[in-house]
N, C-alpha and C positions, 0 to 999 in steps of 0.2 A: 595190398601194399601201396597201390598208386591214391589209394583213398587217405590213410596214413601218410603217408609224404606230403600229399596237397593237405589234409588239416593242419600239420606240422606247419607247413612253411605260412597259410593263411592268420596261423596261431601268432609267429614273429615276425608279419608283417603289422598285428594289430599292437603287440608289445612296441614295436619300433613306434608305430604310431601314437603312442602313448594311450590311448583308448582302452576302456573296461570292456569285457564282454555284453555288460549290462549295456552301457554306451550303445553298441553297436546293433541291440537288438532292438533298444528305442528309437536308434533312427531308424533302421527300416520294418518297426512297426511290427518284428515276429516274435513270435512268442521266448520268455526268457528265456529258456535251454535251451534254442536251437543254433545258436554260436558255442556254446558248450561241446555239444553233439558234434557238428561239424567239423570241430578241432581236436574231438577224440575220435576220429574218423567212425560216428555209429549211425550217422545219416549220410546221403547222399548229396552232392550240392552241386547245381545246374555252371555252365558256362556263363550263364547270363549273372548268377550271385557271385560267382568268382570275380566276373569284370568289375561288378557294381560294389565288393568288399576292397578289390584293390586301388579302384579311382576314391573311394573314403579314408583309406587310408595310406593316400600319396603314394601310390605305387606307380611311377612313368614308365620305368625302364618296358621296353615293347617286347625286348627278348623273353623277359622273365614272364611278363604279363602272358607273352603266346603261352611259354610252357607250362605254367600254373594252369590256365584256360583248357589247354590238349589235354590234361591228366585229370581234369571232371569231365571232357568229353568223353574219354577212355574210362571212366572210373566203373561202368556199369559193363565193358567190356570183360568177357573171360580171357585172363591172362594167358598167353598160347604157355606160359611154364607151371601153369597151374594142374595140368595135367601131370606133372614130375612132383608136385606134393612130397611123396612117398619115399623120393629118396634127396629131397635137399635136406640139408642141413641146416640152415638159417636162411632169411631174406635178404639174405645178399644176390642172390637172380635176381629177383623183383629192382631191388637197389641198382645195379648194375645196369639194367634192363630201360632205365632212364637216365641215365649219366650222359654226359658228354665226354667226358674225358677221363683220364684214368692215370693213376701213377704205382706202380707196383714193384715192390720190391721183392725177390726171391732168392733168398739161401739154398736151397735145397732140387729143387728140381725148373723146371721150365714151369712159365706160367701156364695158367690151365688153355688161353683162350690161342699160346702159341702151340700148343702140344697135338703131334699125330698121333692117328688112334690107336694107333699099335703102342704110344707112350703111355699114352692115359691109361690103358688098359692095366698095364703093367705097374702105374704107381699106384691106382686105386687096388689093385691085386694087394699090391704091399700095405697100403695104409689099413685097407679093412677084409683082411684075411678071411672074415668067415662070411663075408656078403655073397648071399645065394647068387647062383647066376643067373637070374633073370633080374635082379635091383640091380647087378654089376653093367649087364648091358643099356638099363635106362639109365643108367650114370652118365655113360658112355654117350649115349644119344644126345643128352640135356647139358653134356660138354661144346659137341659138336655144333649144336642149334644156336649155342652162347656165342662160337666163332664168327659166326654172322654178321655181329653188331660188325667185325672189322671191313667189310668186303662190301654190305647191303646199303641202302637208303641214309644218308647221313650217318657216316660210319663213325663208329668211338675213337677217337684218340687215344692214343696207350703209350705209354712212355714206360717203360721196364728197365731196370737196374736187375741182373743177372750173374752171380756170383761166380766167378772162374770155374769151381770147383763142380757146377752144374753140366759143367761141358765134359768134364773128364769123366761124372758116374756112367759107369754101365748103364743101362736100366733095360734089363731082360734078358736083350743078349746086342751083339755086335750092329747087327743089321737094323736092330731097334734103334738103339743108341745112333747110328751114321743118317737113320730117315730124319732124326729128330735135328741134326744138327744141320741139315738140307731146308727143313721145313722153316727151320732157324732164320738163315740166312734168307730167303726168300723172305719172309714176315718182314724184314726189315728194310727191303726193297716198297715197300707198301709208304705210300706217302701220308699217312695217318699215325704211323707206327716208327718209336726208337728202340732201338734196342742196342745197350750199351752194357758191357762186361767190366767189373769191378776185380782188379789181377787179387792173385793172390797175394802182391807184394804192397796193397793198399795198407795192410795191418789191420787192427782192433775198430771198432767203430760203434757210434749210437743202438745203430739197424742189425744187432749179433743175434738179439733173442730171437725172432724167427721173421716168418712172410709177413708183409703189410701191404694195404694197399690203400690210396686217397681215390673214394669216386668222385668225378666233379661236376656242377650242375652250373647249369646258364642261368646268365642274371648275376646282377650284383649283390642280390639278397637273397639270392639262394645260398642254403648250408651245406658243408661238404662234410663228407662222411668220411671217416675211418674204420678199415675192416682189416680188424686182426685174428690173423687165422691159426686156427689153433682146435684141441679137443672140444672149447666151446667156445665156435666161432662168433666173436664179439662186433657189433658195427657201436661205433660212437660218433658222438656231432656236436660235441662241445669243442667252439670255434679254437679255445688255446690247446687243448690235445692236440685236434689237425694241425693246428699252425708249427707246433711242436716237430711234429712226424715230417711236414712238409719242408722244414727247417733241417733235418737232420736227413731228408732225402736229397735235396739242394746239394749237402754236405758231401755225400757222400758220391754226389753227380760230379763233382772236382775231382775227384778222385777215379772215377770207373775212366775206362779206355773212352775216347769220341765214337761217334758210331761209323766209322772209316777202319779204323785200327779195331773196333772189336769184331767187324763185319773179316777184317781181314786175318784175323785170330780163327773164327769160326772156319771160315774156307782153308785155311791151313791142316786143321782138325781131318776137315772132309776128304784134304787130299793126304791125310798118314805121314 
């Protein structure tokens, strides 16, 4: 995945540059596939050809240049979620797993990376009924491991839009449903993290059809991904879709409660 994202991004930094693949292999003299290769991530590419591909093709920003750079350092590392193979679903861990920032929207239950494990337990119960229980508890784990990014080493940004009606389901039973709304309010105490409630009295809106989320990466030329979650969870990266989503998430930020008034919605809940 981190091999795929860096050819990706190396791919539209040579488009922006206006330059041919051909171009790029005569000036540094390597054989013609192996800008090809590179950008359909089927080789590997050193720190040192990343620097020397982005100074060719006017790349200054420092930010973008470190994170391009780290992820051919990394590229040869095993992914620590690459052990969970078995039970993801799409590359959206791997995706996520490099982000900086994040914008998520949820109808339906709590996001996954605010959720206790007594919650998850119980919706992944629900969502995939006949999952043996031993994939249900590496669910479980590879849920927990994801929370991480909020608390560890340059933690993710998460801005979440949370539908009213997420606060009032059951899910399992009482004391599930009260830890989740605890775990809730706390997550939102977190200086990384918004978390803002959209009433029921909002109405109709763009964001009805189900969860979405924007990953977002550093750099000015970096591309931000949308991941829509669903039976076949989709990521896309064409810039006018995101812009679209992120337009219609905006929208829909006028509308949900500030995060004072929905922090103070949630503790209401808490106390009955």
């Amino acid at each position: 995945m981190r091999r795929r994202r860096l050819g990706g991004e190396l791919k539209r930094c040579r488009e922006a540059a206006g330059l041919t693949q051909e171009a790029v292999s005569r000036h540094f003299e390597w054989h013609a596939a192996k800008v090809t290769r590179i950008e359909t991530a089927r080789v590997a590419v050193t720190p040192r050809d990343v620097r020397d591909l982005l100074t060719f093709y006017g790349v200054r920003d420092p930010a973008y240049r470190a994170s391009l750079t780290e992820l051919a350092g990394r590229g040869r590392d095993r992914a620590w979620w690459s052990e969970y193979r078995d039970v993801m679903r799409s590359n959206f861990i791997g995706l996520e797993a490099e982000a900086t920032g994040m914008l998520c929207w949820e109808p339906v239950v709590v996001p996954g990376l605010l959720q206790t494990e007594s919650y998850m337990r119980a919706v992944i119960r629900a969502t995939l009924p006949s999952e043996p229980r031993e994939a249900l508890e590496r669910r479980i784990a590879l849920r927990l491991r994801r929370q991480a990014r909020l608390t560890g080493h340059q933690p993710l940004g998460l801005r979440t839009i949370i539908d009213e009606s997420v606060l009032h389901r059951v899910v399992e039973d009482d004391d599930t449903t009260a830890g989740q709304l605890v775990r809730l309010r706390d997550a939102a105490a977190l200086p990384n993290v918004t978390v803002r409630i959209l009433p029921s009295a909002a109405g109709l809106h763009q964001l009805m059809p189900g969860a979405a989320t924007i990953l977002e990466y550093a750099g000015p030329q970096a591309r931000d991904i949308l991941y829509l979650e669903s039976f076949t969870d989709t990521c896309v990266d064409r810039p006018a879709v995101v812009a679209r989503f992120r337009a219609a998430f905006d929208e829909l930020s006028g509308r949900a409660l500030d995060e004072r008034r929905s922090v103070d919605l949630i503790d209401n809940l808490i106390k009955g």
